[in-house]
C-alpha positions as CSV (number, residue, x, y, z in Angstrom):
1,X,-5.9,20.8,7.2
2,X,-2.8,19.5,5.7
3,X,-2.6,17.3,2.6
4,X,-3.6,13.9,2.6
5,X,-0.3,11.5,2.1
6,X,-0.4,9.2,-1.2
7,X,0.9,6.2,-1.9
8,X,0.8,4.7,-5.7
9,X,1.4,1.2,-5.2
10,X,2.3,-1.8,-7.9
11,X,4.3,0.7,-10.5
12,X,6.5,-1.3,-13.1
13,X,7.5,1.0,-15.3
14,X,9.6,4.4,-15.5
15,X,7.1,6.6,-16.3
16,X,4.8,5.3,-13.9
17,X,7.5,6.3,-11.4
18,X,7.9,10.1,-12.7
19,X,3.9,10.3,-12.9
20,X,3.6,9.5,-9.2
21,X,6.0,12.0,-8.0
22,X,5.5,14.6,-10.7
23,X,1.8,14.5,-8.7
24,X,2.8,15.0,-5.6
25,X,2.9,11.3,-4.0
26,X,4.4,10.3,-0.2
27,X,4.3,6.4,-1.2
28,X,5.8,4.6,-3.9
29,X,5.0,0.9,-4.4
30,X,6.4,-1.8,-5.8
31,X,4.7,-5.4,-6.0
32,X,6.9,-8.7,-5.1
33,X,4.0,-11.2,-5.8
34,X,4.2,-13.4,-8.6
35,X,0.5,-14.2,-8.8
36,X,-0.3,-10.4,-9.7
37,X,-0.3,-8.3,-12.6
38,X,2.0,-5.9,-11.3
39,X,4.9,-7.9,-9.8
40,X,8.3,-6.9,-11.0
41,X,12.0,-9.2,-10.7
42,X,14.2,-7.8,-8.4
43,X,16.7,-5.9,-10.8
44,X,14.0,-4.3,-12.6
45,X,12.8,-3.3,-9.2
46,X,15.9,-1.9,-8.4
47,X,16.1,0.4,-11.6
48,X,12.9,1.9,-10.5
49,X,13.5,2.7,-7.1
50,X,16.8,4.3,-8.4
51,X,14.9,6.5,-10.2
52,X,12.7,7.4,-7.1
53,X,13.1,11.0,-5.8
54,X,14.5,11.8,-2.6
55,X,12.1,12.2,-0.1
56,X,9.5,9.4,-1.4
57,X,9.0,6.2,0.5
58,X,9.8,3.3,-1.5
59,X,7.7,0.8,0.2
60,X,8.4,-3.1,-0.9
61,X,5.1,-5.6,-0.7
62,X,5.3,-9.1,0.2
63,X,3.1,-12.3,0.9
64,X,4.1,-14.3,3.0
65,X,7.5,-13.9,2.2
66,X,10.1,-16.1,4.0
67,X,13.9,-14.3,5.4
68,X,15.7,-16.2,2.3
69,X,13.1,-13.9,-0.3
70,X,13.0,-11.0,2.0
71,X,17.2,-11.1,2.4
72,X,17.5,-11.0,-1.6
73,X,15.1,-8.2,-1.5
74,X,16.7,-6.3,0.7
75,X,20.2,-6.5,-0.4
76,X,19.0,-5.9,-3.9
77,X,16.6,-3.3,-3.6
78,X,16.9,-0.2,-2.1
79,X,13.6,0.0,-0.5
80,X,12.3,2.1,2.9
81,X,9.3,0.2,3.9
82,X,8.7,-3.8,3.8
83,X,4.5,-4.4,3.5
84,X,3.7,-7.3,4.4
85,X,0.2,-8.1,2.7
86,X,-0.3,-12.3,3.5
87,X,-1.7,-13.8,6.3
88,X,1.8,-12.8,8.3
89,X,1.0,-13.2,12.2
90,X,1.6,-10.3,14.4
91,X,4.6,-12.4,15.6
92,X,6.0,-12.5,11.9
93,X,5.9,-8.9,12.2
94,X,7.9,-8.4,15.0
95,X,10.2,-11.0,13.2
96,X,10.5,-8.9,10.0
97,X,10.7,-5.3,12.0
98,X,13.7,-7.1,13.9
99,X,15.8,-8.8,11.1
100,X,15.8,-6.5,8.9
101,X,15.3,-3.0,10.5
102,X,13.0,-1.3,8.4
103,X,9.5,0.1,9.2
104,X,7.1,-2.8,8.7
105,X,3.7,-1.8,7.2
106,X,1.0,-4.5,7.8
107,X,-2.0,-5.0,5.5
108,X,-5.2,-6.0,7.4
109,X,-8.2,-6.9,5.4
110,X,-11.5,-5.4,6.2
111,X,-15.0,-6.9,5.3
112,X,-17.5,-6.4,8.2
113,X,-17.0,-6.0,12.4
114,X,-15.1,-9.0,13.1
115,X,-12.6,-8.0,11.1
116,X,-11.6,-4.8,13.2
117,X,-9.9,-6.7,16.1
118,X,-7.3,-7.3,14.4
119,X,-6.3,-3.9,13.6
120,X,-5.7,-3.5,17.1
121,X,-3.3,-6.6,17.7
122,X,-1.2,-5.4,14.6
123,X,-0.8,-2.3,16.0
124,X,1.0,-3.3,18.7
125,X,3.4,-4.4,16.5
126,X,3.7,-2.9,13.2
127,X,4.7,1.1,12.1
128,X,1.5,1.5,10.2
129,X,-1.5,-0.3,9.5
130,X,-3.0,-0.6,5.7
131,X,-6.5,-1.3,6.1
132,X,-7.8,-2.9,2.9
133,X,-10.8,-4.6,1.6
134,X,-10.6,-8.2,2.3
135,X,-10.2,-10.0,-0.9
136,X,-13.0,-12.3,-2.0
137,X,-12.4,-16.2,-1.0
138,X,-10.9,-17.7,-3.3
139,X,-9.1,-14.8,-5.1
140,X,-5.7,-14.7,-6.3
141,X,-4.7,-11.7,-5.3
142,X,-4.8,-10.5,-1.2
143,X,-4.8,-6.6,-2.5
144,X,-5.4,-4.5,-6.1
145,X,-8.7,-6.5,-6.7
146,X,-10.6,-2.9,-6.6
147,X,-12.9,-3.9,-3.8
148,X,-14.0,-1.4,-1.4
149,X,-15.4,-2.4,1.8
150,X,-17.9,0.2,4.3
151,X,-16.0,2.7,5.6
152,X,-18.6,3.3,8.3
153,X,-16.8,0.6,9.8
154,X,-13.7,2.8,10.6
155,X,-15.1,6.1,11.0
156,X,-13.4,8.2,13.8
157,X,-11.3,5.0,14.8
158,X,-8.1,5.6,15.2
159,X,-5.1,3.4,16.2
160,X,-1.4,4.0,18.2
161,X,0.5,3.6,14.6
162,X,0.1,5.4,11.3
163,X,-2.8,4.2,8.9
164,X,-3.4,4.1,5.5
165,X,-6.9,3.8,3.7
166,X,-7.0,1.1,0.7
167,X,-9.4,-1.0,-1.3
168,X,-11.1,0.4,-4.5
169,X,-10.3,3.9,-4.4
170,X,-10.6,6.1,-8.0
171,X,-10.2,9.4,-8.4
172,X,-13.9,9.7,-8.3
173,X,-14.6,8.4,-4.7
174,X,-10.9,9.3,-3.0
175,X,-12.6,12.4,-1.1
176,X,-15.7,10.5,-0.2
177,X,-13.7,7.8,1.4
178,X,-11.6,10.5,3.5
179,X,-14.4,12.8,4.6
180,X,-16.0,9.3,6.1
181,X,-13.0,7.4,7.6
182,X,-10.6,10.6,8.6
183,X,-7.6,9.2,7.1
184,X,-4.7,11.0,6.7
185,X,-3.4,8.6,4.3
186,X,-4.8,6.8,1.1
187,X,-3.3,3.8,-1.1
188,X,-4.0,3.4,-5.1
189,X,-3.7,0.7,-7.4
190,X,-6.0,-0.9,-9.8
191,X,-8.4,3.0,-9.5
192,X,-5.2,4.9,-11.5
193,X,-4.7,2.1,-14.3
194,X,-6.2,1.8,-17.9
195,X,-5.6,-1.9,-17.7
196,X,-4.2,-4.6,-14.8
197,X,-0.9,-3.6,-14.2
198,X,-0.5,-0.4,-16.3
199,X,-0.7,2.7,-14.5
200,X,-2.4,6.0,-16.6
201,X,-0.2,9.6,-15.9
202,X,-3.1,11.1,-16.1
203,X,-5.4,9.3,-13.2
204,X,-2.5,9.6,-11.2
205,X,-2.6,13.2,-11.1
206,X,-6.9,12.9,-10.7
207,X,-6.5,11.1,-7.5
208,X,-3.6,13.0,-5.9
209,X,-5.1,16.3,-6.5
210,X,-8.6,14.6,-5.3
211,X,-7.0,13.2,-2.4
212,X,-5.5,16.6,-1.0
213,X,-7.8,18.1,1.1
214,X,-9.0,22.0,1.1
């Protein structure tokens, strides 16, 4: 079987750019959300995607993002992929793909059944789906909170887009979580950092190498 793809979302700093792709990673991430730990201004944002070796996706998230923040973005950053992680309606989506012309990556939350549906009506829409742990009510943050949800849920499901697996993935349980769900595709954040919002070389590497499959 061929690797699984790796994205390293909510780097802020040089280094944590070199570790990702030193390791091997599809994805690179970078967080436009004032609320968390790892959000970054736009120009240091565009320093770091500069540095981003050809042939990894720089993928932008958002929240709820209106056209005047997501025009700035864009026209500052150099980005391949918007992710739209709020409550952004399938509509929005098709808004977003259309305005600005980029492959949209929508962030569906995940806690039990009910939540499934909607994975279907986003991917009518969107490029890829990122099917994440839905954040606790009340939380801050709608991703990085290093929740996990059952990933019974999604086994052999499979959708018309591209997905990616997220939600309290480490280096420990990355293998796990693709032997159950079959996904081709994985998203890190809080499981390869030493603290909220600093990225370790190190557990970079760990989950990559854990992540590819034999």
């Amino acid at each position: 079987m061929p690797s699984v793809s790796v994205k390293i979302c909510g780097l802020s700093r040089p280094e944590d750019v070199s570790a990702a792709a030193e390791a091997g990673a599809a994805y690179v991430g970078l967080v436009f959300f004032e609320k968390s730990p790892r959000h970054v201004s736009l120009n240091v944002a565009r320093a770091l995607a500069l540095e981003v070796p050809v042939g990894i996706a720089k993928v932008a998230l958002v929240v709820n993002a209106d056209d005047a923040a997501l025009d700035a973005l864009t026209t500052t950053v150099p980005i391949d992929v918007l992710q739209l992680h709020g409550s952004e309606t399938p509509q929005r989506v098709a808004d977003v793909k259309a305005r600005y012309g980029l492959p949209v990556m929508k962030a569906v939350g995940v806690a039990d059944a009910s939540d499934l549906p909607a994975l279907d009506s986003y991917a009518g829409v969107a490029d890829q789906l990122l099917v994440d742990a839905k954040p606790p009510k009340g939380a801050d943050l709608p991703g990085g909170n290093g929740l996990s949800f059952d990933w019974r849920l999604i086994a052999g499901r499979r959708w018309a887009v591209p997905w990616m697996l997220a939600g309290g993935l480490t280096p420990e349980n990355v293998a796990e979580a693709i032997r159950l769900t079959g996904a081709a595709q994985v998203d890190v954040s809080s499981g390869v950092e030493n603290a909220p919002g600093v990225k370790d070389a190190e557990l970079i590497r760990a989950f990559v190498a854990a992540g590819r499959t034999p």
